[in-house]
N, C-alpha and C positions, 0 to 999 in steps of 0.2 A: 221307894222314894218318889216315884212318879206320880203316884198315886196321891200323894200329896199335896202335890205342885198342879200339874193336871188331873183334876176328876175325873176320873168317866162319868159324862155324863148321860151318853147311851152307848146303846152296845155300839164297837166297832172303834169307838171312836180315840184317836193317838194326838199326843202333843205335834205340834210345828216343830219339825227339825232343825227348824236354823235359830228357834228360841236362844239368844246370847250368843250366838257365830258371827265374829268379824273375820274380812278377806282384808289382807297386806294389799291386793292387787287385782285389777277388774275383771269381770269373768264377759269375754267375748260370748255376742248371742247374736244370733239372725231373726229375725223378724219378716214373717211376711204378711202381706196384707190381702186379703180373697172377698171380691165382692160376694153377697149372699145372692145375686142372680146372674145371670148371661148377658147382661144389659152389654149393648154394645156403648162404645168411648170413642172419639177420636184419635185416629194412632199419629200421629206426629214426630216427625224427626229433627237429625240435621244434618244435613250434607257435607261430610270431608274431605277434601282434595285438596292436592297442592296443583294442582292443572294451572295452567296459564287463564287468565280470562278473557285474552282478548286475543286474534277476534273472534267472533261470539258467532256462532253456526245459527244455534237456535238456545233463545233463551224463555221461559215463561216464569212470570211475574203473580204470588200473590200478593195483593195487597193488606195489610193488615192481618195476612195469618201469622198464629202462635209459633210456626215450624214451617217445617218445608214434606210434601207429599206428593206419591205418585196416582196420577190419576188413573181412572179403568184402562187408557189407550197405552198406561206404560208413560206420560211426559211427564219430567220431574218439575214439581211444581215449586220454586223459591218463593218461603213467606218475607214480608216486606213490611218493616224495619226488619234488618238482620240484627241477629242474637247478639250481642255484648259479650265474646266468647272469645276464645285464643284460637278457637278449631272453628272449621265452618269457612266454605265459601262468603267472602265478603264485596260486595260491589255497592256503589254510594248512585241513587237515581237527582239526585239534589231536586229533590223535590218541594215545591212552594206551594203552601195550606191554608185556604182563607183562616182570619184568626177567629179563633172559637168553634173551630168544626175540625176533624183530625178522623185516626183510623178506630176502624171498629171491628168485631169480633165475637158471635156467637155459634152457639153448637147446633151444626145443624141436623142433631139426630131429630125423626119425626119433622122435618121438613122438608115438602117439596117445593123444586125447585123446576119450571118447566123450563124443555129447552136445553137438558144437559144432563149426563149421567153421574156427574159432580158434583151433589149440591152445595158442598161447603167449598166451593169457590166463589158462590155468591151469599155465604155467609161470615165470609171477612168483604174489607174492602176500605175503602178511604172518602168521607164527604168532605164536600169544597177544595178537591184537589184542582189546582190551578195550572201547575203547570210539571214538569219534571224533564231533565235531562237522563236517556239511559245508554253508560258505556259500549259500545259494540266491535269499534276498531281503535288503535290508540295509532293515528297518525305518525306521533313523536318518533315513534318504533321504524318506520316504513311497512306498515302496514297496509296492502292496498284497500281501497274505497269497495262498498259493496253494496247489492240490491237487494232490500228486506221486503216481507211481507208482513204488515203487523198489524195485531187483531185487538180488539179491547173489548173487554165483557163491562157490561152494566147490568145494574137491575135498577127497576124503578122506584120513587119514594112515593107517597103518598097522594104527595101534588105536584103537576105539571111544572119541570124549570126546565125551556129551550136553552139551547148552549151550543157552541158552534165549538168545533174539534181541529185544531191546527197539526199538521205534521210539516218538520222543515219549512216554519211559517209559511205553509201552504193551507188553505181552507179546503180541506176534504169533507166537512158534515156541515154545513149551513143551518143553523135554526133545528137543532135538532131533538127531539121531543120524546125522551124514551120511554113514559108512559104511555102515549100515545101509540108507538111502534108494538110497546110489547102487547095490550089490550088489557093486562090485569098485574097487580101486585107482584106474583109470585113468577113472572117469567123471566128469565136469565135475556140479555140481547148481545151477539156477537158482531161487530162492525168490522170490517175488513176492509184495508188501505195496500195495495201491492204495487211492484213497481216505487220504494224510496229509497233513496240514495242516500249514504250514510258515509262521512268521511273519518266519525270518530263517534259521536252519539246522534241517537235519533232523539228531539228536540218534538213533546207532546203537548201540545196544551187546552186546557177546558175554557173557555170564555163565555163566561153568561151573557144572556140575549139583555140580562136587566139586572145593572149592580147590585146588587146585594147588601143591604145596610144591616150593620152589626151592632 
């Protein structure tokens, strides 16, 4: 009767077994997916803990990364905006974004980055950040006051924007030119502020040397 229904058409060859098989009920499968080469990815996480956040030992800040990563030195790196998740460390920098300019985010496999063993720490990041507040001690608590050191990575755009760096509305960078400083496109620049006083957040801000019209 097969032979009927199905020819053989060449040697070997058998009907589909499931020709007219219905299931009542779904057949659970797993599925996995295997790149065809060793190409590396970016590995990306998310950081869970119920820890207290405040006050804040040492925190490091990415800006506009997918996730959160540890760098070669071992620092756990927070990407910024946090995830819209139930789990996951959450802290708010309220930070203020010229409009029309926001965060950004590419892979930085096949790119160097001088200046750092990292380089996708300078392939997220945020344009026209103006200003932001970050949590450190929560006063309200009785938390005492404390002495931060803290660093800010840039990389350069294409053309020259002077811009002067407030901490604790204090001018720490006057007129500062990060093309200029790094010498070329692709170099990472680290600024270092030590000695700031912090009663609840440390209070950063970018001020361009020349308004910016939108």
């Amino acid at each position: 009767m097969l032979d009927k229904y199905y020819p053989r058409k060449r040697p070997g060859y058998d009907p589909e077994s499931s020709s007219g098989c219905t299931c009542s009920f779904p057949v659970r499968t797993t599925v996995v997916l295997a790149p065809e080469d060793n190409e590396e990815v970016e590995d990306w996480s998310l950081f869970v803990d119920n820890c207290a956040l405040t006050p804040v030992r040492h925190l490091a800040i990415n800006l506009g990364a997918p996730g959160d990563k540890k760098g070669v030195n071992g620092t756990l790196w927070f990407g910024y905006p946090r995830p819209v998740s139930p789990a996951g460390l959450k802290f708010d920098i309220r930070e203020e974004i010229m409009e029309g300019m926001g965060y950004y985010s590419y892979d930085s496999k096949n790119v160097t980055v001088q200046g750092t063993n990292d380089p996708w720490l300078f392939t997220n990041g945020c344009v026209g950040l103006m200003r932001c507040n970050i949590p450190l001690i929560d006063d309200l608590l009785g938390e005492d006051p404390g002495i931060y050191t803290v660093r800010l990575g840039f990389i350069p755009t294409s053309t020259s924007r002077n811009f002067s760096v407030r901490i604790q509305d204090n001018i720490v960078f006057d007129n500062l030119d990060i093309l200029k400083e790094a010498g070329s496109l692709n170099k990472g620049i680290i600024k270092e502020i030590k000695g700031v006083a912090v009663e609840n957040a440390v209070a950063i801000e970018l001020v361009p040397a020349v308004k910016i019209l939108i």
